[in-house]
N, C-alpha and C positions, 0 to 999 in steps of 0.2 A: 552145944551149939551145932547147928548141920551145916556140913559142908557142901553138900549135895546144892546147885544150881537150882533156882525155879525154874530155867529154863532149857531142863536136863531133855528134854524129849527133845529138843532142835541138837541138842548136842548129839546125844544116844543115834541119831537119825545120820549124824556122819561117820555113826562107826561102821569099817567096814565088812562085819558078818551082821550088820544090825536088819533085819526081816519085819513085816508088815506083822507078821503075830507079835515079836519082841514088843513094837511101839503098842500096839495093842495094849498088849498087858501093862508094859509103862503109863500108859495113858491113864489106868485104872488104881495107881498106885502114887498116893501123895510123895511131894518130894522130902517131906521131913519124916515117914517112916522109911526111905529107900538105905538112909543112911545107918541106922541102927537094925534091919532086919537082919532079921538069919534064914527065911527064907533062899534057898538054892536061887531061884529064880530072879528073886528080887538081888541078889548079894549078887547076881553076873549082870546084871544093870548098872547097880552102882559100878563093877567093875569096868564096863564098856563106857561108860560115860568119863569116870578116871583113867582110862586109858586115850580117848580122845583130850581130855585137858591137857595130859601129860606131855603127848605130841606135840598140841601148837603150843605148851610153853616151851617144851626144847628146843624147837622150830624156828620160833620168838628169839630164840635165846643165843642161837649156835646158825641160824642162816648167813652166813658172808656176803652181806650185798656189795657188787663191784661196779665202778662207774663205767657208762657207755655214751661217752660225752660229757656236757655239762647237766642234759636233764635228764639223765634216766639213769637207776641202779638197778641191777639185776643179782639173782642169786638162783644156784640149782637148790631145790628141793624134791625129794622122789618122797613124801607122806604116806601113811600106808593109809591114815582116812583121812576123809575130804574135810579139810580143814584150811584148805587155802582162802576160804573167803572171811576166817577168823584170824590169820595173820597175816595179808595184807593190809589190810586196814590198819592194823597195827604200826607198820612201817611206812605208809601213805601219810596216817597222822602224823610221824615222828618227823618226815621228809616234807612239807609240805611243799606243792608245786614242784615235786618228782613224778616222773613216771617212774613205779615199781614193779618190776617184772620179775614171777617166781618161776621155775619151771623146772622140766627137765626134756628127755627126749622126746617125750610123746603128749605133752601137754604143759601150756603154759597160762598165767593168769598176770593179766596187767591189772594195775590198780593207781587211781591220781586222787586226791583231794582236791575237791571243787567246791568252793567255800566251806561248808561245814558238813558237807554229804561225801561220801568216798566213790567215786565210781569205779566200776571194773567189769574186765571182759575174758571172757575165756578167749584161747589160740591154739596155735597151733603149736611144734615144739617150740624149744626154748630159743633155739639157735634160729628158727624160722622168724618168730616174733622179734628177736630182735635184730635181726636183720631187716623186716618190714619198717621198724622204727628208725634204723638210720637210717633208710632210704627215707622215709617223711620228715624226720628232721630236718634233711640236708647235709648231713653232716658225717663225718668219717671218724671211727674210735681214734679216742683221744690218745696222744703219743703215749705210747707205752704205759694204760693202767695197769696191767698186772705191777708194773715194777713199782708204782708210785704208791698200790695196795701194799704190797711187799715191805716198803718201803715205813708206811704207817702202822702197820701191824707190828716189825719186830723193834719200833720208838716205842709201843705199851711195853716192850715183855720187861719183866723184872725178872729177874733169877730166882730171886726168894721166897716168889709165889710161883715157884714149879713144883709141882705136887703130884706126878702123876699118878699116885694109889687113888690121891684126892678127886684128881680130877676124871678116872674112868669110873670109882666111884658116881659121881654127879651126875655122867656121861657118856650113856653107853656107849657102847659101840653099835647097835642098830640105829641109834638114834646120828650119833656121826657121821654113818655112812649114808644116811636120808638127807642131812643137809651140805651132805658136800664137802666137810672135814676128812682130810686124808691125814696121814701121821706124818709131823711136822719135827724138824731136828730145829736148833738153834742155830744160824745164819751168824752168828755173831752178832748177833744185838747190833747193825745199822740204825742208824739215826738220821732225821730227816736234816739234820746240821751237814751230815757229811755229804748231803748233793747240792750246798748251797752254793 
């Protein structure tokens, strides 16, 4: 069975060392031999294309979205390919009637679901856009989300699912430090009980 994408050229196309020859060549080359070649040439396509999926699933997986208000969630991401308009949507769908803001210092992307279409915009950085948005909302962050974040994060932890061979295994460390995971101790397991 191939794993390779039919629509591997749009992906390949956000890798970023991917060149006008690479697509070329892709272009000329079916997607259900990309996956079993040994071709040199063809075998770093499929690589570059696998290396873009891999990104926005960890991206997908490991972005910490934080509230800014009641409608908008934000999270840093520094991607190393342009993949941000494959994982907002992601989280646009999952939030619907959010504004989702990804970014970092030098670049940032909103994203909202408007009936069954996502729209999005590129910005400016992260901390600029949103700032632009509470000033259009009206509204001033919400009392203290990091701590109510905080707060809901260490009600998940379990103990027994700390695994950390498991879990840098799964997770690099490149990929951590793109979405904004810094190395975390245990807080003593707070519960959203104990600020009732």
């Amino acid at each position: 069975m191939n794993s390779t994408p039919h629509n591997f050229l749009e992906i390949l196309e956000r890798h970023s060392e991917c060149s006008g020859m690479i697509l070329n060549k892709a272009a000329a080359i079916d997607p259900d031999i990309i996956e079993f070649s040994a071709d040199p040439g063809t075998a770093r396509i499929r690589k570059m294309v696998n290396s873009v999926l891999s990104e926005c699933h960890m991206m997908k997986a490991f972005a910490r979205l934080k509230p800014l208000g009641e409608r908008v969630l934000y999270a840093y991401m520094k991607p190393r390919h342009d993949i941000w308009s494959m994982v907002g949507p992601f989280f646009a769908r999952r939030f619907p009637g959010t504004v989702i803001v990804l970014g970092n210092a030098s670049v940032s992307w909103a994203f909202i679901l408007d009936g069954r279409k996502v729209r999005q915009c590129r910005g400016m950085s992260l901390n600029g856009t949103l700032g632009e948005l509470e000033e259009a909302l009206g509204q001033g962050t919400a009392e203290n989300p990091e701590k109510l974040w905080d707060t809901y994060y260490w009600s998940q932890y379990r103990p027994e699912a700390k695994n950390t061979p498991y879990f840098r295994h799964n997770m690099p460390v490149k990929y951590a430090h793109r979405a904004g995971i810094r190395a975390e101790t245990d807080s003593g397991a707070t519960k959203l009980e104990d600020f009732g």
